[in-house]
Each structure stands twice: as C-alpha cells, then as structure tokens.
KEFIDREN-313863 format. One record per residue (C-alpha): residue number from 1; residue in one letter; chain; x, y, z. Coordinates in nm, 2 decimals, m for minus. Layout:
// KEFIDREN-313863
<rec pos="NUM" code="a" unit="A" px="X" py="Y" pz="Z"/>
...
// end
This chain:
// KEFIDREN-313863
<rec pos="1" code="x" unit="A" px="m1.53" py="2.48" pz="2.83"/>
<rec pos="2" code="x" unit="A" px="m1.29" py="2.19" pz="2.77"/>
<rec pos="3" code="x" unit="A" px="m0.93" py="2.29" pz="2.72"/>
<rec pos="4" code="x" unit="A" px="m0.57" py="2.11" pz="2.62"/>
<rec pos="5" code="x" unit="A" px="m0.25" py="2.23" pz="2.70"/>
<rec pos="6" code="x" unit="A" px="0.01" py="2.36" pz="2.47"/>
<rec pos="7" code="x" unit="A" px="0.22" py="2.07" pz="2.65"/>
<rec pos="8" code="x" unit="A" px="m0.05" py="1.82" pz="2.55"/>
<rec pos="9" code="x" unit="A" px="m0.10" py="1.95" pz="2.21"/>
<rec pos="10" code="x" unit="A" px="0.32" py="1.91" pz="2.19"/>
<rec pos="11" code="x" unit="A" px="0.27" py="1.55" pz="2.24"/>
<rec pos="12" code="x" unit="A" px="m0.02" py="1.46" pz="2.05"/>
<rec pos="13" code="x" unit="A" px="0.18" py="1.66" pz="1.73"/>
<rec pos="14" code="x" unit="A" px="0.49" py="1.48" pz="1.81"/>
<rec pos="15" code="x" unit="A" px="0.56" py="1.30" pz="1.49"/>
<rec pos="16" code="x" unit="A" px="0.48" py="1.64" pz="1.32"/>
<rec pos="17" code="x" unit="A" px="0.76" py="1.83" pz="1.57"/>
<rec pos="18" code="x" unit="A" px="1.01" py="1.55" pz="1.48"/>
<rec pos="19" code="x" unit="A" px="1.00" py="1.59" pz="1.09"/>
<rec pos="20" code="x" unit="A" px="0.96" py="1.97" pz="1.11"/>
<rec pos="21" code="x" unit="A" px="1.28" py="1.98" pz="1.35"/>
<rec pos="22" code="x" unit="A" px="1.47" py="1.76" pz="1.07"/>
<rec pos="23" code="x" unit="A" px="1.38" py="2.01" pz="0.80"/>
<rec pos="24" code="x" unit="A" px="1.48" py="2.29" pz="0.98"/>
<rec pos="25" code="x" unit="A" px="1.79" py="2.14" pz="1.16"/>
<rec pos="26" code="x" unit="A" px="1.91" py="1.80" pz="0.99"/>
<rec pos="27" code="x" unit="A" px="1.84" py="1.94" pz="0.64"/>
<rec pos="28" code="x" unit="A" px="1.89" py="2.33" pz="0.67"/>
<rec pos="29" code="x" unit="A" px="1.59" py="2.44" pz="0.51"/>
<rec pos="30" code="x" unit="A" px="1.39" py="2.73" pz="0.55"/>
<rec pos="31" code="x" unit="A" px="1.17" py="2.82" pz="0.82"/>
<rec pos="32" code="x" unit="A" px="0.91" py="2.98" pz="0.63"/>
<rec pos="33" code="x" unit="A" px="0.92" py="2.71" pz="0.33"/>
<rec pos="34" code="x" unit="A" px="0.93" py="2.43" pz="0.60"/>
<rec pos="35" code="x" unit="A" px="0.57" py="2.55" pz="0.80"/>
<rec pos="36" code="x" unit="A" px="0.40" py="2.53" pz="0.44"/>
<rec pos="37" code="x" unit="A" px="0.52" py="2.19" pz="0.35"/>
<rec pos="38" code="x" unit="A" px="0.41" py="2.05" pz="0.65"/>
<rec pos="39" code="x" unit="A" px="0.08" py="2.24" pz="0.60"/>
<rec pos="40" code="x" unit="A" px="0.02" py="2.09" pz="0.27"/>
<rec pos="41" code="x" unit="A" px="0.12" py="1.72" pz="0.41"/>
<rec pos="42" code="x" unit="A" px="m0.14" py="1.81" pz="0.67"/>
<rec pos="43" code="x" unit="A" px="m0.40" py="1.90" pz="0.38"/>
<rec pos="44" code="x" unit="A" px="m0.31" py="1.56" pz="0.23"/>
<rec pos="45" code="x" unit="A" px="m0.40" py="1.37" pz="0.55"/>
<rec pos="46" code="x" unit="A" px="m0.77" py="1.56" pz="0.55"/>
<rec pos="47" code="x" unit="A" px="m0.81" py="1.44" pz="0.21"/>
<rec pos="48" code="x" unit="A" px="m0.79" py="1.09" pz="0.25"/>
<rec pos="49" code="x" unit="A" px="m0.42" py="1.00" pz="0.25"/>
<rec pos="50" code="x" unit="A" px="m0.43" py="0.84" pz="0.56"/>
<rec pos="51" code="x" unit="A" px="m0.10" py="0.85" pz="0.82"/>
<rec pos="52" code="x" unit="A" px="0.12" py="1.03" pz="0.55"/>
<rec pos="53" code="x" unit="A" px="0.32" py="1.22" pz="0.79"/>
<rec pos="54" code="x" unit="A" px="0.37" py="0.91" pz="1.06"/>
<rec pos="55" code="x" unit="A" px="0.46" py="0.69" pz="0.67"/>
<rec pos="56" code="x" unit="A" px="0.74" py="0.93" pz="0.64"/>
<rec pos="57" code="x" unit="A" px="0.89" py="0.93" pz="0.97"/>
<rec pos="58" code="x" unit="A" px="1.15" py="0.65" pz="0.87"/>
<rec pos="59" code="x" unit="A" px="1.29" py="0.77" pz="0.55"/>
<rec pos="60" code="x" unit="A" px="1.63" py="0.88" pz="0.52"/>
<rec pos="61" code="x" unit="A" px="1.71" py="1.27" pz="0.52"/>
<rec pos="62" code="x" unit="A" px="1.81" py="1.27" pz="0.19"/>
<rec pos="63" code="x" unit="A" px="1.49" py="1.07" pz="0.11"/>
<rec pos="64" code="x" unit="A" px="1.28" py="1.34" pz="0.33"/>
<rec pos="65" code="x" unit="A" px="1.44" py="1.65" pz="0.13"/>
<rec pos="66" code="x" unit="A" px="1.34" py="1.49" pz="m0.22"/>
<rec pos="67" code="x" unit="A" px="0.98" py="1.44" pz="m0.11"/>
<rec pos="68" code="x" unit="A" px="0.99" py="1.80" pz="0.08"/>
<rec pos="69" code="x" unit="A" px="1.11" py="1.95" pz="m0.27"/>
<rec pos="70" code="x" unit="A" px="0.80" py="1.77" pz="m0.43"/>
<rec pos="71" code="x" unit="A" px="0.61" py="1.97" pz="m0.17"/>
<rec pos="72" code="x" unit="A" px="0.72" py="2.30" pz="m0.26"/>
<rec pos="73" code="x" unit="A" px="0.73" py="2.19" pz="m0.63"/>
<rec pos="74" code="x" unit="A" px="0.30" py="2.12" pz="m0.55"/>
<rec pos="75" code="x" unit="A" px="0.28" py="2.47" pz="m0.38"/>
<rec pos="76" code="x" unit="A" px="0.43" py="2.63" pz="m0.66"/>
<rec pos="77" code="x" unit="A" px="0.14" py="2.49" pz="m0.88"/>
<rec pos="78" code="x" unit="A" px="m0.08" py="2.65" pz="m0.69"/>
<rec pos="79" code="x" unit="A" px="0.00" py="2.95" pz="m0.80"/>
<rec pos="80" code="x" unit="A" px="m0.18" py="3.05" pz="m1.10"/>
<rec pos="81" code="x" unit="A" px="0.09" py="3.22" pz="m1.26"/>
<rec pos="82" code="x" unit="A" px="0.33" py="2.90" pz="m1.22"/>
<rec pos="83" code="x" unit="A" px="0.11" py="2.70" pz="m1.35"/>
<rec pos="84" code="x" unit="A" px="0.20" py="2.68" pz="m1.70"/>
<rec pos="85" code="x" unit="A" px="0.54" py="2.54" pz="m1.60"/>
<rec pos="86" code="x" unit="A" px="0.36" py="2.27" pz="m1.47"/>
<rec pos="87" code="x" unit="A" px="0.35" py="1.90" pz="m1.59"/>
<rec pos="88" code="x" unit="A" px="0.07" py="1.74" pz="m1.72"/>
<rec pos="89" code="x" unit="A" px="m0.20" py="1.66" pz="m1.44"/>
<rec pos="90" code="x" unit="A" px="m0.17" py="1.30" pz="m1.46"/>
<rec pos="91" code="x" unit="A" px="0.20" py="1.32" pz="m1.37"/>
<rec pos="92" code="x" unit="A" px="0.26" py="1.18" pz="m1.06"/>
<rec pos="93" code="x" unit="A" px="0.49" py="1.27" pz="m0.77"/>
<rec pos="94" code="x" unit="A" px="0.75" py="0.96" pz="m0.76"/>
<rec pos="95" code="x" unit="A" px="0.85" py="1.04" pz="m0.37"/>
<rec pos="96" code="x" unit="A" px="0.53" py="1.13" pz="m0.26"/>
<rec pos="97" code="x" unit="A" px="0.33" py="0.87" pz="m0.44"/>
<rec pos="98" code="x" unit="A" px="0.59" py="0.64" pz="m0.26"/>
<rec pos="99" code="x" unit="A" px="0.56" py="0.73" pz="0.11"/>
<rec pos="100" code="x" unit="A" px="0.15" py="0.72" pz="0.03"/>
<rec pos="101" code="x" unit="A" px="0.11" py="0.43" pz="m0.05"/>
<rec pos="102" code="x" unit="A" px="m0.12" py="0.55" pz="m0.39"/>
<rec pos="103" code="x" unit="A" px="m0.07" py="0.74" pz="m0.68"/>
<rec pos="104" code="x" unit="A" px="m0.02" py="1.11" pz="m0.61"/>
<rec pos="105" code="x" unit="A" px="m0.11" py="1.34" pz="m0.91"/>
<rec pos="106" code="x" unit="A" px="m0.03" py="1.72" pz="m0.99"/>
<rec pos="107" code="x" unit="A" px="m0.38" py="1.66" pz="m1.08"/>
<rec pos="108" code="x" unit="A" px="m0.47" py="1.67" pz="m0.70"/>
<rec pos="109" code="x" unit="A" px="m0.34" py="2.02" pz="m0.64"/>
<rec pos="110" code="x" unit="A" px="m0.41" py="2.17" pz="m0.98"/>
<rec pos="111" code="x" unit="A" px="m0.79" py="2.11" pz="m1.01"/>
<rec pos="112" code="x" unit="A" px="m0.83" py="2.14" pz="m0.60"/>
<rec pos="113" code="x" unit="A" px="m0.63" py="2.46" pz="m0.63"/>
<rec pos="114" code="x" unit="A" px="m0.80" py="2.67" pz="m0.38"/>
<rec pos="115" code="x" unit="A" px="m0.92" py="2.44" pz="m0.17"/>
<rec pos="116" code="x" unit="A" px="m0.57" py="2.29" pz="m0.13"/>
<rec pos="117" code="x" unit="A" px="m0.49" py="2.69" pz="m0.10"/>
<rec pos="118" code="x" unit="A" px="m0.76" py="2.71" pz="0.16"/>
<rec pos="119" code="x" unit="A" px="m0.63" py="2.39" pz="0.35"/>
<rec pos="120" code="x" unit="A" px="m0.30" py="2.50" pz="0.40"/>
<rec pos="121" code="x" unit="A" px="m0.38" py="2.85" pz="0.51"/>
<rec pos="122" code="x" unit="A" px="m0.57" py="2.67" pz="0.82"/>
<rec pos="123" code="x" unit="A" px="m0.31" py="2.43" pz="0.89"/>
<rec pos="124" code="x" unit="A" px="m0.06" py="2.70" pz="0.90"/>
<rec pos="125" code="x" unit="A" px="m0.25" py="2.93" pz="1.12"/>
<rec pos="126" code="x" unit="A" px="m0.41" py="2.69" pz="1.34"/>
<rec pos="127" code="x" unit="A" px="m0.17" py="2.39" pz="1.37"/>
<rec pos="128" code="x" unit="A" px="0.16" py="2.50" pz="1.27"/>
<rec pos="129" code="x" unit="A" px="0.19" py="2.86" pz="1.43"/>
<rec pos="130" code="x" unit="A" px="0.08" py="2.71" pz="1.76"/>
<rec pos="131" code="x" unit="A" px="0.30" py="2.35" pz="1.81"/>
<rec pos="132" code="x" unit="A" px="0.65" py="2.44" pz="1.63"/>
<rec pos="133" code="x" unit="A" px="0.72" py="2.79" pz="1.80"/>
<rec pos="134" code="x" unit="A" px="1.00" py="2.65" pz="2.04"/>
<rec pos="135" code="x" unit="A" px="1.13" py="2.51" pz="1.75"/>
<rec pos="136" code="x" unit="A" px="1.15" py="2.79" pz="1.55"/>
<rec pos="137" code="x" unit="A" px="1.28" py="3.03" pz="1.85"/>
<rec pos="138" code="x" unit="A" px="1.58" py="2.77" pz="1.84"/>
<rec pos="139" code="x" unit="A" px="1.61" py="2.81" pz="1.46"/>
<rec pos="140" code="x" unit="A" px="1.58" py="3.19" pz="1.45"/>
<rec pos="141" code="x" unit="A" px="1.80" py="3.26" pz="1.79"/>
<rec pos="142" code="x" unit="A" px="1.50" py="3.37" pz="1.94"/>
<rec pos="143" code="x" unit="A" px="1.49" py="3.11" pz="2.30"/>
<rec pos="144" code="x" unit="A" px="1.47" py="3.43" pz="2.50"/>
<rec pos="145" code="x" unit="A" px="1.21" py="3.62" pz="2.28"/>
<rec pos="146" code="x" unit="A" px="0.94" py="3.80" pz="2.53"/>
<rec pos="147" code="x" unit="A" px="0.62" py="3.69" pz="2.59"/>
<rec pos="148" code="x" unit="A" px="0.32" py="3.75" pz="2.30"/>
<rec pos="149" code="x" unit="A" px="0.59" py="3.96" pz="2.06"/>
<rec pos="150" code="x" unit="A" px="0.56" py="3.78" pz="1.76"/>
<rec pos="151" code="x" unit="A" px="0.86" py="3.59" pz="1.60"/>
<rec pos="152" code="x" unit="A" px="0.94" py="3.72" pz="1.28"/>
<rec pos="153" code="x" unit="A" px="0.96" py="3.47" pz="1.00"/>
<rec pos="154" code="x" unit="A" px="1.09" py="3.59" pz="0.65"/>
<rec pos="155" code="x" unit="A" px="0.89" py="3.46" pz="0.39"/>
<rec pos="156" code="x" unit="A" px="0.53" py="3.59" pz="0.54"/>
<rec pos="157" code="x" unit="A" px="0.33" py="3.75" pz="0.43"/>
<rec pos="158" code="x" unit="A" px="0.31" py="3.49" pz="0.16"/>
<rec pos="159" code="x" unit="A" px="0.19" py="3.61" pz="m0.20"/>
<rec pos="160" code="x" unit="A" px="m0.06" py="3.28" pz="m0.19"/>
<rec pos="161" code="x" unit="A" px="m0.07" py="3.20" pz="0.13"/>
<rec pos="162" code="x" unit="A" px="m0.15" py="3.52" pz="0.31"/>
<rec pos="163" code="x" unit="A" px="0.03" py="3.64" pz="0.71"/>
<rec pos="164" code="x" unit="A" px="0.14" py="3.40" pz="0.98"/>
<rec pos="165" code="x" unit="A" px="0.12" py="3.52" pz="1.32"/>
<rec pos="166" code="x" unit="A" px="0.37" py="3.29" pz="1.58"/>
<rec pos="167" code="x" unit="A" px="0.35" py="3.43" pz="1.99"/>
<rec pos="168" code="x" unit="A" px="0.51" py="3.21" pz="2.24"/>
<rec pos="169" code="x" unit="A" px="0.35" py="3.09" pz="2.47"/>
<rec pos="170" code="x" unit="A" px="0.45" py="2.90" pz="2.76"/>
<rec pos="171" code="x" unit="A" px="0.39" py="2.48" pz="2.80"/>
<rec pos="172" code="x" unit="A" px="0.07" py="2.49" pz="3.03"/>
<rec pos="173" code="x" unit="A" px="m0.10" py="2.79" pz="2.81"/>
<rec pos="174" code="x" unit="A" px="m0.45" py="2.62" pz="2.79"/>
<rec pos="175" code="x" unit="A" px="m0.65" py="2.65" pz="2.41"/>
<rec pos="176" code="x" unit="A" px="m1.04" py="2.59" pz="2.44"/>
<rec pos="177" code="x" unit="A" px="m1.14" py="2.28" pz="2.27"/>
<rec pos="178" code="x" unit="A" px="m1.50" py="2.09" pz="2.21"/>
<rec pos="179" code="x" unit="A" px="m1.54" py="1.74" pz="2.05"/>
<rec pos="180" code="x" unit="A" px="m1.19" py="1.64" pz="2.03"/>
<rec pos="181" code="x" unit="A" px="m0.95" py="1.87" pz="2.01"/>
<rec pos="182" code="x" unit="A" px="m1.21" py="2.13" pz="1.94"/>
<rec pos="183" code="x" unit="A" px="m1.10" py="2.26" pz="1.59"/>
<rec pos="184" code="x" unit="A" px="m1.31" py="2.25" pz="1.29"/>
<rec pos="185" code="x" unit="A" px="m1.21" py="2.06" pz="1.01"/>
<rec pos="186" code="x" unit="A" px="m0.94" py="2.30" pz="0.73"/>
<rec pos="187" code="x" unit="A" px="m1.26" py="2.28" pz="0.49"/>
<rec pos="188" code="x" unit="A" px="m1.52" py="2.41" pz="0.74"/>
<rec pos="189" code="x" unit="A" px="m1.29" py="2.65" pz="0.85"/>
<rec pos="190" code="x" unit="A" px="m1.28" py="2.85" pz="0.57"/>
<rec pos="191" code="x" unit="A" px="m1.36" py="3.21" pz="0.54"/>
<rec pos="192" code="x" unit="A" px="m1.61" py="3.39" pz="0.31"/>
<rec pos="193" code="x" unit="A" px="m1.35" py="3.48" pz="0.10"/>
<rec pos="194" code="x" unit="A" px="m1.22" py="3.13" pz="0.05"/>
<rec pos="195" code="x" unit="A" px="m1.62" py="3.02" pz="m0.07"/>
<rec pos="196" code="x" unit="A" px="m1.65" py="3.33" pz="m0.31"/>
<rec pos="197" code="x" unit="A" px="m1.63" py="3.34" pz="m0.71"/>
<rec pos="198" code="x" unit="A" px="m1.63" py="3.67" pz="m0.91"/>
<rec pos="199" code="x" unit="A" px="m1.90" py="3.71" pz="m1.18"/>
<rec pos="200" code="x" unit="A" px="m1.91" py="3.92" pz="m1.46"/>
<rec pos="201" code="x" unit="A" px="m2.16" py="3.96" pz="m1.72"/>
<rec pos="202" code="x" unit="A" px="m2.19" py="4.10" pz="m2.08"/>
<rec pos="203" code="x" unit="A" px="m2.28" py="4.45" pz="m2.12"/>
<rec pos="204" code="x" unit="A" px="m2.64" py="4.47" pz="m2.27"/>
<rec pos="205" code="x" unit="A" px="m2.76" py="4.10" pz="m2.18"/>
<rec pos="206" code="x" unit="A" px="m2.88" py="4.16" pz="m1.87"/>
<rec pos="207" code="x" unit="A" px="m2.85" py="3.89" pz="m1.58"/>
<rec pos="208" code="x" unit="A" px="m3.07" py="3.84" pz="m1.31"/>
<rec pos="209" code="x" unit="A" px="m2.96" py="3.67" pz="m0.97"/>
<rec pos="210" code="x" unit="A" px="m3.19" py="3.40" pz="m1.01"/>
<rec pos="211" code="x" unit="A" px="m3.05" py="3.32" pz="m1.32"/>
<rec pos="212" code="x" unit="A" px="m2.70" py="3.25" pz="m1.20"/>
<rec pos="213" code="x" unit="A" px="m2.80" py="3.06" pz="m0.93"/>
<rec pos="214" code="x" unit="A" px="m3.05" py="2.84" pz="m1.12"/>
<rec pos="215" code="x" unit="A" px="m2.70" py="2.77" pz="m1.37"/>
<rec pos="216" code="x" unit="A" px="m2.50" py="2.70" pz="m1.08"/>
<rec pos="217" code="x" unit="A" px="m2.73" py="2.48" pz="m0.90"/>
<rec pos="218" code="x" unit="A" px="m2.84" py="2.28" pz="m1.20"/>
<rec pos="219" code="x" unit="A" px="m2.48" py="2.20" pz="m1.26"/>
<rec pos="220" code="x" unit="A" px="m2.28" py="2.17" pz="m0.96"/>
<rec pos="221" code="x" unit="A" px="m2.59" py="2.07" pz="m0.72"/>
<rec pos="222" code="x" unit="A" px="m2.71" py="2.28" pz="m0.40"/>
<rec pos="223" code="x" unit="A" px="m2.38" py="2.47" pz="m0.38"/>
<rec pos="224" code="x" unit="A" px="m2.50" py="2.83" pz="m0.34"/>
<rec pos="225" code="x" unit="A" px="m2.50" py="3.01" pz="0.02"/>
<rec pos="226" code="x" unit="A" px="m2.55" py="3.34" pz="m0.16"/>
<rec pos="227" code="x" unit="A" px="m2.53" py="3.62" pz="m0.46"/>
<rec pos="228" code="x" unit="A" px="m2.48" py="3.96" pz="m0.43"/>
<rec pos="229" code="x" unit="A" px="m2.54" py="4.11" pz="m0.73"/>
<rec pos="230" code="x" unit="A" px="m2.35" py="4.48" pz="m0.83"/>
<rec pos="231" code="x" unit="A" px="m2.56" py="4.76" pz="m0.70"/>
<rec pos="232" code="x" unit="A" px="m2.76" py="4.94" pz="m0.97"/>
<rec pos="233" code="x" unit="A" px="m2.96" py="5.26" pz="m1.06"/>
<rec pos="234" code="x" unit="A" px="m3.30" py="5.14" pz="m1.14"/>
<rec pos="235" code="x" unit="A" px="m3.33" py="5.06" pz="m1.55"/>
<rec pos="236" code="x" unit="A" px="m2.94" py="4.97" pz="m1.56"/>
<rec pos="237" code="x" unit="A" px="m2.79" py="4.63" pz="m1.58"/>
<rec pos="238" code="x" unit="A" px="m2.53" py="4.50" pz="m1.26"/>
<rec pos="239" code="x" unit="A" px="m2.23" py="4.39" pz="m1.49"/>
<rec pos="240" code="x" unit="A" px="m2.12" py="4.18" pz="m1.20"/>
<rec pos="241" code="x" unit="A" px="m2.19" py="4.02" pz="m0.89"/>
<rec pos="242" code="x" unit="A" px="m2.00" py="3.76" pz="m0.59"/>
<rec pos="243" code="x" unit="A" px="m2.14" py="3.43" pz="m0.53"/>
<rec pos="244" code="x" unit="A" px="m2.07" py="3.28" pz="m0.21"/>
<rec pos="245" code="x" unit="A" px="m2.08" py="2.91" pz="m0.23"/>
<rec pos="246" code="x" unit="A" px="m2.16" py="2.65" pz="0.03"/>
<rec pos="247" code="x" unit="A" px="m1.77" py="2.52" pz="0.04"/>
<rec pos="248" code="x" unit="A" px="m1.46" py="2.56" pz="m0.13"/>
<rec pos="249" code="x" unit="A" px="m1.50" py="2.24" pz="m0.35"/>
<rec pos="250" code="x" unit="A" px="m1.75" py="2.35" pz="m0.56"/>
<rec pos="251" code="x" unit="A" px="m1.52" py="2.71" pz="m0.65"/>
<rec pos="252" code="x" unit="A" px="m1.24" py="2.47" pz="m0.80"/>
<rec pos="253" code="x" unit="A" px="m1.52" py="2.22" pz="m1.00"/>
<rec pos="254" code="x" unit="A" px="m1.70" py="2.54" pz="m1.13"/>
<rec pos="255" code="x" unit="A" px="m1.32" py="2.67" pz="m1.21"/>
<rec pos="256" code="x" unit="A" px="m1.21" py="2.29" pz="m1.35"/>
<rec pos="257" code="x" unit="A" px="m0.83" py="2.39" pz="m1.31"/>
<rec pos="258" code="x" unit="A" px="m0.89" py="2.73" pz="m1.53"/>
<rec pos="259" code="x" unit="A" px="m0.81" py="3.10" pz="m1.42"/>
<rec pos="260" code="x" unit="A" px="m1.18" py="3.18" pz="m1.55"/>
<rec pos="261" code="x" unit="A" px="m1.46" py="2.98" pz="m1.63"/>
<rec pos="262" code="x" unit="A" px="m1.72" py="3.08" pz="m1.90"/>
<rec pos="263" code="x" unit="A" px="m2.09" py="2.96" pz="m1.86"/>
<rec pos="264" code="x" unit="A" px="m2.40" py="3.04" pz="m2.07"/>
<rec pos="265" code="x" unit="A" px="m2.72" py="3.06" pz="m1.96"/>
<rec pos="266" code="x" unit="A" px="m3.07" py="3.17" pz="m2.16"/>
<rec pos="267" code="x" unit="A" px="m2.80" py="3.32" pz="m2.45"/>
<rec pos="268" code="x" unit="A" px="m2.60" py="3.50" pz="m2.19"/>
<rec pos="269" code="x" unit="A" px="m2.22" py="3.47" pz="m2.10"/>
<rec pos="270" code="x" unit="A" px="m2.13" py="3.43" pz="m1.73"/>
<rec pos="271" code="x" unit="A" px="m1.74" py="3.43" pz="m1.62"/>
<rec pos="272" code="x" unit="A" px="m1.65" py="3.33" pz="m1.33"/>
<rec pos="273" code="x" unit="A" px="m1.27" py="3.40" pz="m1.15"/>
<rec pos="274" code="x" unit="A" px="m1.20" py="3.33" pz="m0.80"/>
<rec pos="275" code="x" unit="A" px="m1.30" py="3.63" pz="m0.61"/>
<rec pos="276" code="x" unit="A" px="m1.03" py="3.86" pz="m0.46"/>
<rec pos="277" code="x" unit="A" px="m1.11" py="4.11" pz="m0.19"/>
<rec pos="278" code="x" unit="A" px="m0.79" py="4.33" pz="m0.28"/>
<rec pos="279" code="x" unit="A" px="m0.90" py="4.37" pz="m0.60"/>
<rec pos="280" code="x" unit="A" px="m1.27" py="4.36" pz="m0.58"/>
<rec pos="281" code="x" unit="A" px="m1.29" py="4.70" pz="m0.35"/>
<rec pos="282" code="x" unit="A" px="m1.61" py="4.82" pz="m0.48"/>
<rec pos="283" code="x" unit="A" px="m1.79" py="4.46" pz="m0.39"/>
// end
C-alpha cells in the first residue's frame, strides 16, 4: 500500500505548523486551546472556505490572536449549554469574515453544531495529533520524551471534543495512504455515534419503526442508515429507539439549532436529541 512520511506530511502541512508554532510560541497561548482552533479552521476549509489558513498566514500577531479568540469564541457555541450566551445567528465574526473573504456567521456553527463538532474531532485526531507533535514536545519541555509514551496535554479529555492521543514518532515513520493522502474526508469519517439521534415517544401512542422512518425520510430526504427500536415484551410499547442516519448533516437539520426537536406523525409526538452513548447505556 502507498505510504507518506511523517517528513512529507511536515511539509505538505507547513503553513498549518507555522501558524500553530505562532500560537503556541509568538502568542503564548495554550497548547490544548491552540490544536482545537486549528481544527475548526481546518473544518472551515472542508466546508467551502477555500485557503483560509494559507489567507491568514500574513496577518499580524495581534491580528492572528483576535481571529484565534473568535475561534474559541465559535467553539464555545458549540456547546449546548453556552449557547444561550450566544449572539444572534446572523452575527457575523468581523476577523474571521475578514481573512475569508465572505461573511462568516455564528449561524455556521450553531445550526451545523455537530457536524462542526464532528469535523473537528477528526481534524484533531487525524491531522493535528500526527503533524504538530515536535512542536508541542518543544512547548511542553518534552524534546527528549520516549518513543510511543504519549505527551500529556492539559485540557483533554475535552467535555465536547472527547481524548487526544499525541505519540512521537520519528521523521521517516511512514502512514498508509490511498488516493491522495489516503484519509477520508472529516464528514465520511465519522463514527456511528456522530450519525445517531435519540428518540423518544409518548407513553400509550405507540410507534412503529416504519413510522419514524417514513417521517424522517419524507422530510429530510433518503437520510436513514437505520432504527433500532427499544426492545420490548410482546403487547408493550418501545418508548424509544436510535436512528442512525446516513451523515451528520441531516442530525443538525432534523435538530435546526435546538437541544430537542419535536415531530408528529399519524397524531403521535416524536423527540429527537442528539444521541449520547454515556447516557444511553441501556441502548
């Protein structure tokens, strides 16, 4: 199988090493703060806002830190309980509508939140925590850390954003690639988890599974991979169930921005969360 070296893959994230190494070094900020802002600026580039990183190369550092605090300002709207202290969607980000070229709205984040979520969980554990680990050895006074022990970065486990795990490795370590580069797009490499919504139904209007899938396709088009409905005595009535869709943008359209989503089908409620698996142990 084809394969690139971590040297290679150094060079072809250059520009992304260079701005990481000024938030760390030229601006002092943190280490675990600084691999989730690049992630997120990586998201952005997937979805559509072409160059933004290589745009942002020139600015000034105290230019860089106001659009990097925009970044975690974005990241904190993804979490649902910050989201109330949130400006209206339509506001846009001054500094980072600037270096795009476009208008940039909280809108973006908040009604993409999970697959903005999503994105930067695969940037972060597929891009990030394999081309800035010399960096960060430097930062954290790790340059003579041991081979595969993992460098310990305050901050992970994130609340949102889940673990990080950051081995050295040395310059002519060799990852398998196909295609190009041989990594999946950050939307087709999401997990089950990422693609799942929680449903729960009223108690004594029973729901079948064809039901929630013929609401959910009519509405949101052929978006359904699967439904597992809560296993039942024979006679009773499952009260819940997890839908696994086909991709992560049809969980934030069915969601719209909202914590839960209420749907009515044949006279019968439907609410949908985003599914949790730490919560959802019987499922």
């Amino acid at each position: 199988m084809p394969s690139i070296s971590l040297e290679e893959l150094h060079l072809y994230h250059s520009i992304d090493r260079e701005i990481f190494s000024r938030l760390l070094i030229q601006l002092s900020r943190d280490p675990a703060q600084s691999l989730l802002i690049i992630s997120l600026w990586l998201w952005l580039e997937e979805q559509g806002v072409t160059n933004f990183i290589f745009r942002i190369m020139p600015l000034s550092d105290p230019s860089l830190n106001s659009l990097a605090n925009e970044a975690v300002f974005c990241l904190s709207c993804l979490d649902s309980n910050n989201q109330p202290g949130c400006p209206h969607p339509t506001t846009v980000l001054p500094a980072t509508s600037k270096a795009a070229g476009r208008d940039i709205p909280v809108e973006m984040f908040v009604q993409n939140r999970f697959r903005a979520i999503s994105g930067v969980k695969y940037f972060l554990t597929n891009v990030c925590a394999r081309i800035f680990t010399d960096i960060l050895e430097i930062v954290l006074g790790r340059n003579n850390s041991q081979p595969n022990e993992a460098l310990v970065i305050h901050g992970f486990p994130h609340p949102i954003f889940g673990s990080i795990t950051i081995i050295p490795k040395s310059l002519d370590q060799d990852f398998p690639t196909g295609g190009l580069w041989g990594w999946p797009s950050a939307d087709a490499g999401m997990s089950e988890d990422d693609r799942t919504l929680f449903l729960t139904f009223s108690r004594g209007f029973p729901v079948t599974a064809e039901e929630v899938k013929g609401l959910f396709v009519q509405a949101f088009g052929d978006c359904v991979e699967s439904i597992q409905m809560e296993e039942v005595e024979a006679g009773e009535q499952p009260l819940y169930a997890r839908m696994v869709m086909s991709s992560v943008v049809p969980v934030d359209q069915i969601l719209d921005g909202k914590r839960i989503a209420k749907f009515r089908i044949n006279g019968k409620h439907i609410w949908a969360r985003k599914y949790e698996r730490r919560s959802e142990l019987l499922m």
